[in-house]
N, C-alpha and C positions, 0 to 999 in steps of 0.2 A: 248363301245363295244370293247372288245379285238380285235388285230389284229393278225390274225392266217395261218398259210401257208395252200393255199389251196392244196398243194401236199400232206401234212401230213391228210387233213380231206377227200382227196377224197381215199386215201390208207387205210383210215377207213373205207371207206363205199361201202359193192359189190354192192350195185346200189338206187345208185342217181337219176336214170330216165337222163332224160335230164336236161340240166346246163346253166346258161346262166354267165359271170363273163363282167364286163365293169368298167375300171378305167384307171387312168392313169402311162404312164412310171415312172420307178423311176428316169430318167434325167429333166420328165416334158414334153418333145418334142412329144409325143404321146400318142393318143386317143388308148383305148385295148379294144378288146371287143375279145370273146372266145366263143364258143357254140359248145355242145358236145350229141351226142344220145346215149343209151345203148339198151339193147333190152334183154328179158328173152325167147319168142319166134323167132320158127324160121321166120314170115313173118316180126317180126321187125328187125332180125339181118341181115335180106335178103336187106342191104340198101348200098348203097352210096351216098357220097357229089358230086355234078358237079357242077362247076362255071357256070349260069345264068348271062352274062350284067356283074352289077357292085355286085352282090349278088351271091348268092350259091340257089338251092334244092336239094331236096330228092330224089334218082332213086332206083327201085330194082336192086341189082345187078343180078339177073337171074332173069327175066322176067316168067319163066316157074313156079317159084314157089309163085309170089307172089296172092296172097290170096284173102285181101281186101285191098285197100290202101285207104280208107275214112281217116283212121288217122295217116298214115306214110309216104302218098309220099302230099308235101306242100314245097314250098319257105319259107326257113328259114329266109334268109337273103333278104331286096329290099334294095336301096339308093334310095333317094328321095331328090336334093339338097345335103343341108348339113347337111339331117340327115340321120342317119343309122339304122336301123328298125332290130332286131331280138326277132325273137318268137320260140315256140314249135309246130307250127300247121298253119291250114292256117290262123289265125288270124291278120299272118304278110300281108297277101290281105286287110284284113280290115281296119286296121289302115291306110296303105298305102291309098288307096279310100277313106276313111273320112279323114283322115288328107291333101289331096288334095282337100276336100270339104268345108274345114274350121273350121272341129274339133279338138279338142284336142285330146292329147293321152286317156287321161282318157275319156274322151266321146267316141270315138270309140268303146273303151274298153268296156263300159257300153253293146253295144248289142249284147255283145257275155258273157260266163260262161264256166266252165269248162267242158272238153270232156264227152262226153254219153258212156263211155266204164267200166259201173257197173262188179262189183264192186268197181272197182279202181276210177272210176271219176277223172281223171286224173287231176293237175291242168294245168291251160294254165297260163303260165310264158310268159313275153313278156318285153325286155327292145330299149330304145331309144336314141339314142346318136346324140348330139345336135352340132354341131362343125359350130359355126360362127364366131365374134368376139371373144370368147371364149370357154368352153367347159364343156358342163354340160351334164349330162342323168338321166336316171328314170327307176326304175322296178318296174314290176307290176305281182299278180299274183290272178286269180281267185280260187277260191276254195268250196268243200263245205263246212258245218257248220259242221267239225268232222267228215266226211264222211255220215253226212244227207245229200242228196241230194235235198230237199227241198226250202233248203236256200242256195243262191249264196253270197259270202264272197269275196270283192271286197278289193286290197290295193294297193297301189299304192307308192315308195319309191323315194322322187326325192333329188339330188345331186348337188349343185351348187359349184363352186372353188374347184372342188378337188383334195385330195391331189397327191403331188408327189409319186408316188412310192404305190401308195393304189387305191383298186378297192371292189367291192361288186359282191356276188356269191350268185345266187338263182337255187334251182335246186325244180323237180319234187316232188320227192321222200323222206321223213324223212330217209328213210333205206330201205331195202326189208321187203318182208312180204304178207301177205293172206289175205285178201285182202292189199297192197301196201299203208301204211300210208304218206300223201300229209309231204308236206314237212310246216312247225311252224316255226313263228316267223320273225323278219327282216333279209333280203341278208345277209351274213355276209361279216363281215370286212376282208379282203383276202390285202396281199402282192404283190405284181407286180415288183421286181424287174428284173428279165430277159430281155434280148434282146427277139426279136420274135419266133429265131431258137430255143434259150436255153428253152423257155416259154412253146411251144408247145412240144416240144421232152419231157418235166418234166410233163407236163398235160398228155399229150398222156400215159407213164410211169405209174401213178398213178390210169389213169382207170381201174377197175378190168379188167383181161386180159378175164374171161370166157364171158362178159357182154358188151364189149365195143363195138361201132359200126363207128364212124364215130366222126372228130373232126374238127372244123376250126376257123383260130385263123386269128383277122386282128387287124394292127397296122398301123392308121391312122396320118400322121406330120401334129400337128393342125396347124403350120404357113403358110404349102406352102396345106395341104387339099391331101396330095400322099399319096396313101394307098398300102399297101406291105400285100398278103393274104397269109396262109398256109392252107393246107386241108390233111387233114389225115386217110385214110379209110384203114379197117381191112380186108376189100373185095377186093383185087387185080387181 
């Protein structure tokens, strides 16, 4: 698979839905992980990121107008050890709870499917960042079968030894649209070479500016385990 800047394919695309990017530095010395929200209505753009513990959730930023929050206010982010958990929804609960039960990611994963918000059927994207003696992760995304909703379409992508300087990017969304086509194929192969300021200001930058809602970007030193967070919201 080609390796492609993901600044260049997210300035392609007015909306991605949500994103998830996890790889490592181009020095090597850090775990990357990225996760970004957009929103077409206003009870999704109605959002910001707040630090939780060692993780982030979802808050409305005006209270007065938020609507339904069944599927926009959820803990993006949990730590659990030394792993780092982010998802699109509350599915980051679930794995957290099973995977303290003594499930896999992928078993967690199994008793959930993609969101109930027809037409779109959103997928639920969820990846895992592994940082012990060394440093591996995994994404995962449910989906349905071409927008049948029918059939639950389950995959799962995992990463051992990777490289310097390279990460993988799964997002919601193939592109906009009427109903909103799920996002085809494996994470793509995405570039990381940035420090964390330069990484986040060039993500942040490439969000569509009408669609963007919220961004936060962490860079984890796999030797000493010190994690340096940035969070970026459009709602001030």
């Amino acid at each position: 698979m080609e390796l492609i800047s993901i600044f260049d394919d997210l300035k392609g695309n007015t909306y991605p839905g949500r994103g998830i990017v996890i790889g490592k530095s181009a020095c090597g010395k850090f775990a990357v992980t990225a996760y970004f929200i957009m929103g077409r209505s206003e009870n999704s753009r109605n959002r910001i990121f707040v630090a939780e513990g060692d993780g982030i959730r979802t808050q409305a930023f005006d209270e007065s107008k938020l609507t339904d929050p069944s599927l926009i206010i959820y803990s993006p982010v949990r730590v659990m050890g030394n792993k780092t958990i982010v998802t699109n929804g509350d599915q980051t609960d679930t794995i957290y709870k099973l995977m303290n039960k003594q499930f896999t990611f992928e078993q967690a994963l199994e008793t959930r499917e993609f969101e109930p918000d027809a037409p779109n059927y959103t997928p639920r994207i969820s990846g895992i960042m592994n940082i012990g003696n060394d440093f591996n992760y995994a994404l995962s995304i449910l989906k349905t079968a071409d927008g049948n909703p029918e059939c639950c379409e389950r995959f799962t992508f995992s990463y051992y030894s990777p490289l310097k300087g390279e990460g993988h990017f799964i997002h919601t969304y193939k592109n906009d649209g009427n109903p909103i086509p799920s996002f085809e194929g494996e994470p793509k192969r995405v570039a990381i070479t940035e420090d964390i300021d330069t990484f986040t200001q060039k993500l942040w930058e490439s969000l569509n500016e009408d669609n963007k809602v919220s961004l936060f970007v962490r860079y984890i030193n796999i030797e000493t385990k010190e994690a340096v967070t940035k969070i970026v919201n459009k709602n001030v």
